[in-house]
C-alpha positions in Angstrom: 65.4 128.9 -67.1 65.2 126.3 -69.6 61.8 126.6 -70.8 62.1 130.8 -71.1 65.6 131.3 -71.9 66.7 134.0 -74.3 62.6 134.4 -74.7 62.0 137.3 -77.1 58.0 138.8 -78.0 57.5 140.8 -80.8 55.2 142.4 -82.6 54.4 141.1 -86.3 51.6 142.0 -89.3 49.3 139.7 -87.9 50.0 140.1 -84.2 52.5 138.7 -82.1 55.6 136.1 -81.8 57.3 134.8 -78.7 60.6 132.2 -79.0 62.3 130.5 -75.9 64.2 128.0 -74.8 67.7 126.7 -73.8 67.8 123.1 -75.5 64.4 123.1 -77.5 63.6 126.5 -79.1 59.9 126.8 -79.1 58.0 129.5 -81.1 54.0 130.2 -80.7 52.4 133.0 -82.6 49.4 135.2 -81.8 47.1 136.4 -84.4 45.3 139.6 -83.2 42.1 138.8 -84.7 42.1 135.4 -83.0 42.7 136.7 -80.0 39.4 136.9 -77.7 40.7 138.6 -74.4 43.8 139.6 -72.5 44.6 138.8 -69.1 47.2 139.7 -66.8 48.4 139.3 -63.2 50.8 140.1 -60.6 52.1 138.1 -57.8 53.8 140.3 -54.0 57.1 139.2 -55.6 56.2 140.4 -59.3 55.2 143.3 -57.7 58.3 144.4 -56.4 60.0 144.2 -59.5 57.1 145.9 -61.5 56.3 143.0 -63.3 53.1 141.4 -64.5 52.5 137.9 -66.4 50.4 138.2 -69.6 48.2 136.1 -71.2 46.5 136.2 -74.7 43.7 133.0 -74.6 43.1 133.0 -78.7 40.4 131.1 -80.8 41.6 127.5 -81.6 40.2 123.6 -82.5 40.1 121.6 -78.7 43.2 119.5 -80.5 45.4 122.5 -80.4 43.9 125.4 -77.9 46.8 123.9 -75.0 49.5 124.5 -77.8 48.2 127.6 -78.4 48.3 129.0 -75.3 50.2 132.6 -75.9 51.7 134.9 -72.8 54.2 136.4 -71.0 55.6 134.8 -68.1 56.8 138.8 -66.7 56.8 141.8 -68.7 56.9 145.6 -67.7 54.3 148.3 -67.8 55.6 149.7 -71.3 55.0 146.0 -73.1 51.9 145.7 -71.5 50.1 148.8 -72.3 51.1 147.9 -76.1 49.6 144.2 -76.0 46.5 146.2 -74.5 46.6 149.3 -77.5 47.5 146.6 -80.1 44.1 144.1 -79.0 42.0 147.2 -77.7 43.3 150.6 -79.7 40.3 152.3 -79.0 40.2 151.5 -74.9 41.8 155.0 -73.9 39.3 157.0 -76.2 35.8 155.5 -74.4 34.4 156.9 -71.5 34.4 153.7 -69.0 31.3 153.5 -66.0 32.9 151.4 -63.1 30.6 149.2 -60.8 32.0 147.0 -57.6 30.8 143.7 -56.5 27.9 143.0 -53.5 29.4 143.6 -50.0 27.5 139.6 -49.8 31.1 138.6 -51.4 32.7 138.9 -47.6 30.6 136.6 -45.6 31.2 134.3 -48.1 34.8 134.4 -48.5 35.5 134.9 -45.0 33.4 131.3 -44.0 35.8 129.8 -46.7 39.0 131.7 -45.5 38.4 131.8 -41.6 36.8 129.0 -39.5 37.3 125.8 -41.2 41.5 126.3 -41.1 41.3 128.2 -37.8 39.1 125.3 -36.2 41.8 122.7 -38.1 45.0 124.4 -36.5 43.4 124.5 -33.4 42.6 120.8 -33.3 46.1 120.1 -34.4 48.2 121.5 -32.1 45.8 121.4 -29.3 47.8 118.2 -27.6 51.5 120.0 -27.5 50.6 123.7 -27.4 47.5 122.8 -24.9 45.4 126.0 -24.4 48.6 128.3 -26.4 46.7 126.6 -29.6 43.8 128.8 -29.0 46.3 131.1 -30.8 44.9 130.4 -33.9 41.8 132.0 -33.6 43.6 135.0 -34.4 43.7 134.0 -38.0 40.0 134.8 -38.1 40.8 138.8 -38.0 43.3 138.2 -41.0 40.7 136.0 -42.4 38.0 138.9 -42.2 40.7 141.5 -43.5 41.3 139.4 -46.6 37.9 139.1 -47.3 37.0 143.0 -46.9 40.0 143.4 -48.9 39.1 141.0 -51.8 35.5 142.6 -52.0 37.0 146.3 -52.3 39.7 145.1 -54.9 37.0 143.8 -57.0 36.5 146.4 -59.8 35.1 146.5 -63.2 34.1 149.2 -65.9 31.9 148.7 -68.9 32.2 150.9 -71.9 30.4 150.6 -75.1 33.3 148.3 -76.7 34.0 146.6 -74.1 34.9 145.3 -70.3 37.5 145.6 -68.0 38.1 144.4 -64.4 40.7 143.8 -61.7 40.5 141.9 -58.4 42.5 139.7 -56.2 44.5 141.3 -52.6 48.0 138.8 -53.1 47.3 137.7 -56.4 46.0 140.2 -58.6 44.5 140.0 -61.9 42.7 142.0 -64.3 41.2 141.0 -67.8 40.5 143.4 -71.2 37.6 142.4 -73.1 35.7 143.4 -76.4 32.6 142.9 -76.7 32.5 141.6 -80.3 34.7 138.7 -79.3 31.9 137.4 -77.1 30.1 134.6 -78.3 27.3 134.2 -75.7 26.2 135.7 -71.7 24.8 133.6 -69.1 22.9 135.3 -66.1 23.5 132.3 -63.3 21.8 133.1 -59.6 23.5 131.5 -56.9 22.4 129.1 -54.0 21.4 132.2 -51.6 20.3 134.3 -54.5 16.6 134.3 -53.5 17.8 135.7 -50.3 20.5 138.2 -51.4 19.0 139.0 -55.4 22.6 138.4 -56.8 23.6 136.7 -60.0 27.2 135.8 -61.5 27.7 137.2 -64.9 29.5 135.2 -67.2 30.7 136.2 -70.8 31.8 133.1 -73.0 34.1 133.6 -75.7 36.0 131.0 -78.0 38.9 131.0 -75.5 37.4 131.0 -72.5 35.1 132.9 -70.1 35.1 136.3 -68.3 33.0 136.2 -64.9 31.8 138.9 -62.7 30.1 137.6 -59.5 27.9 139.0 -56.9 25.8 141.5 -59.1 22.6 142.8 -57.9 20.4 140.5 -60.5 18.7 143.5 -62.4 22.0 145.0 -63.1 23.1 141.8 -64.6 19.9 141.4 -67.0 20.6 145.0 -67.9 24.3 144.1 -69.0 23.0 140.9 -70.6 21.0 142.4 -72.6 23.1 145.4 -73.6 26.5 143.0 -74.1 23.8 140.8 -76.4 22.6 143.6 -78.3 26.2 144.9 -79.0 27.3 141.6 -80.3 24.3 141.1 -82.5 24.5 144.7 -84.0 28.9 145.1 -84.5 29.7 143.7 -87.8 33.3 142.7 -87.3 34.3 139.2 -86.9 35.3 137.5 -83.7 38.2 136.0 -85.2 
């Protein structure tokens, strides 16, 4: 309450402005053409209201890029789609191809999410629940449900401008990318990736980075080189 009260966004000639505060009014601007991707996510509560939180991660020196840290802490659909139109105008004109991430993405995050804290709960209440601990184990069917879940919530499209994608089963997120804002594309093959051919693709900007894992890794060189070629040949500025 103190740190967003009576917060107000608005849109200015150079982008955006957002004041808050109860005791200490702080105001943080946005300027469009500094800003190098927007981010947004939901949480089950969020959710319910039909809220999502927004962030704009924009080009800054190291000494300031904490202050400069511009978003939304809930906003509706409506605001949203106008952050999106106002960074990305022509996102609804493109014709988008959508991809998903290798099904490889389960076993993984189901040996992260499953036995280690089922084996741990076990072990802890094993002396006052005696064999009733055993119960536990049960949290390796939510484990593998989460994990199936996260691997067909991971979604993202490429156009000619640019990148979207969306993932996450309690926490979602998506992200909006162009690809002019991009300043570089790394190709990085995991431990396993001689035995499953999967790379993470990551796109670097002056903000931040954008990652897609678990792509098959020709499909990756292919978008390396096409995301590399677009930023080589578009003459507008990154910032």
């Amino acid at each position: 309450m103190l740190q967003y009260f009576d917060l107000r966004f608005w849109r200015t000639e150079r982008g955006f402005k957002i004041v808050s505060g109860l005791f200490t009014r702080q105001e943080v601007s946005a300027v469009l053409t500094k800003i190098q991707y927007v981010q947004w996510s939901s949480s089950p509560l969020m959710r319910l209201f039909k809220m999502n939180k927004v962030m704009m991660p924009q080009a800054a020196s190291v000494q300031v890029t904490g202050k400069l840290s511009v978003g939304l802490p809930g906003c509706y659909e409506p605001q949203l789609s106008a952050v999106q139109a106002a960074y990305f105008p022509e996102e609804k004109d493109l014709a988008w191809e959508p991809h998903g991430i290798a099904p490889f993405n389960i076993w993984l995050r189901f040996l992260k999410l499953g036995p280690l804290p089922a084996f741990i709960l076990v072990q802890i209440t094993k002396s006052w629940l005696g064999s009733w601990s055993l119960v536990w184990l049960a949290w390796l069917l939510v484990a593998w449900w989460l994990a199936h879940r996260h691997q067909r919530t991971w979604r993202w499209q490429v156009s000619e401008q640019g990148l979207r994608a969306e993932w996450g089963v309690l926490q979602r997120k998506s992200v909006l990318l162009q690809w002019h804002k991009v300043q570089s594309v790394s190709a990085r093959r995991g431990f396993f990736s001689k035995e499953t051919g999967l790379a993470q693709l990551t796109f670097h900007t002056a903000a931040g980075a954008v990652r897609i894992p678990y792509i098959p890794v020709p499909k990756a060189a292919a978008v390396q080189d096409f995301v590399l070629y677009k930023v080589e040949t578009d003459e507008r500025e990154w910032m």
